[in-house]
N, C-alpha and C positions, 0 to 999 in steps of 0.2 A: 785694171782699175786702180786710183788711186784711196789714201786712207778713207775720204768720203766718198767710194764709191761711184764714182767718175770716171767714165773710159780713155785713157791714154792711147788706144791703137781700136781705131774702129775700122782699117782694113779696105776693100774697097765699100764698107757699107754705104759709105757717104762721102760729098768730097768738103764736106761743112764741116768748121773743125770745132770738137764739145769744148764748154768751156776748162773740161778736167785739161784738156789736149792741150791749150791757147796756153794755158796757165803755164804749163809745164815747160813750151817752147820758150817762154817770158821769163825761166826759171835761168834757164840753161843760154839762153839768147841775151838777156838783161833788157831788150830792144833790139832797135835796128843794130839785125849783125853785120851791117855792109862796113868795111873797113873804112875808118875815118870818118865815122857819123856815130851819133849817140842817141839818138830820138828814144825817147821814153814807149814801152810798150804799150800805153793808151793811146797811142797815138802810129802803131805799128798794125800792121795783117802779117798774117803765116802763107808762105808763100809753097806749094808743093815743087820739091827736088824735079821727081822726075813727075811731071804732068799729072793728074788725075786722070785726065782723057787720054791720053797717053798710055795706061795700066798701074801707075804711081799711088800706093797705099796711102791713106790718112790714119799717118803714125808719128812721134816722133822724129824719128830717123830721116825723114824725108819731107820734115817739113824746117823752113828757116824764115826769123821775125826779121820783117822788114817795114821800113816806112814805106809810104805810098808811092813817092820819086823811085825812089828802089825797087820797088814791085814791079813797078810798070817798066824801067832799066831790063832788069832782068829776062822780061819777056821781049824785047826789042833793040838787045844792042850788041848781043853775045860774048856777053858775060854768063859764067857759068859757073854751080856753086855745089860741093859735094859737104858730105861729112866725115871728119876725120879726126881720130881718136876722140869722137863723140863733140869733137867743137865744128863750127862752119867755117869752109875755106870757100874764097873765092876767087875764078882764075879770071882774068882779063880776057880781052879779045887781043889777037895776036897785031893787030893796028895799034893799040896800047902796050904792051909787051910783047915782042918776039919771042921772048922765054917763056910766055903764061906764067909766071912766077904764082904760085897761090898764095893769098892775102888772106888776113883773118882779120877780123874788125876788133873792136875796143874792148871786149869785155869774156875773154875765157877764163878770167879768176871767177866770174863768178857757179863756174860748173862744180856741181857735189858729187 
């Protein structure tokens, strides 16, 4: 929970994210975390790491703010995106990088 009492990790209860949850990814995300985009988080969805349908918790750690183009990217072009040292990386498909070099997008100053 956070100070007002708003669930940050609601587990597999739901794959709906609370607003405490949304909040907190928009904290740590600032927006769209895809690299070289900025979109403002009213204008962003949280997108699940690993699937809900899949066994993937609605928690923090597992979830990453993205705009719409990117949401749907994500699920249909393989690209693929973890968390590390608590920021979001994300790796290309090896068609765009041989290396998968991992990418972070515009904004990890703003993680507390």
């Amino acid at each position: 929970m956070n100070g007002a009492g708003q669930p940050l990790d609601v587990g597999r209860l739901t794959r709906t994210i609370p607003d405490g949850l949304r909040r907190a990814v928009a904290a740590r995300d600032g927006g769209c975390a895809f690299p070289g985009f900025g979109s403002t988080p009213s204008w962003c969805e949280c997108h699940h790491i690993l699937p809900w349908e899949h066994g993937g918790p609605t928690e923090r750690d597992n979830l990453v703010m993205l705009c719409r183009v990117h949401h749907r990217m994500m699920h249909s072009s393989g690209w693929m995106v973890r968390i590390r040292d608590g920021l979001p990386e994300f790796i290309p498909p090896k068609w765009i990088d041989p290396e998968q070099t991992p990418r972070r997008g515009p904004r990890p100053h703003l993680i507390t």
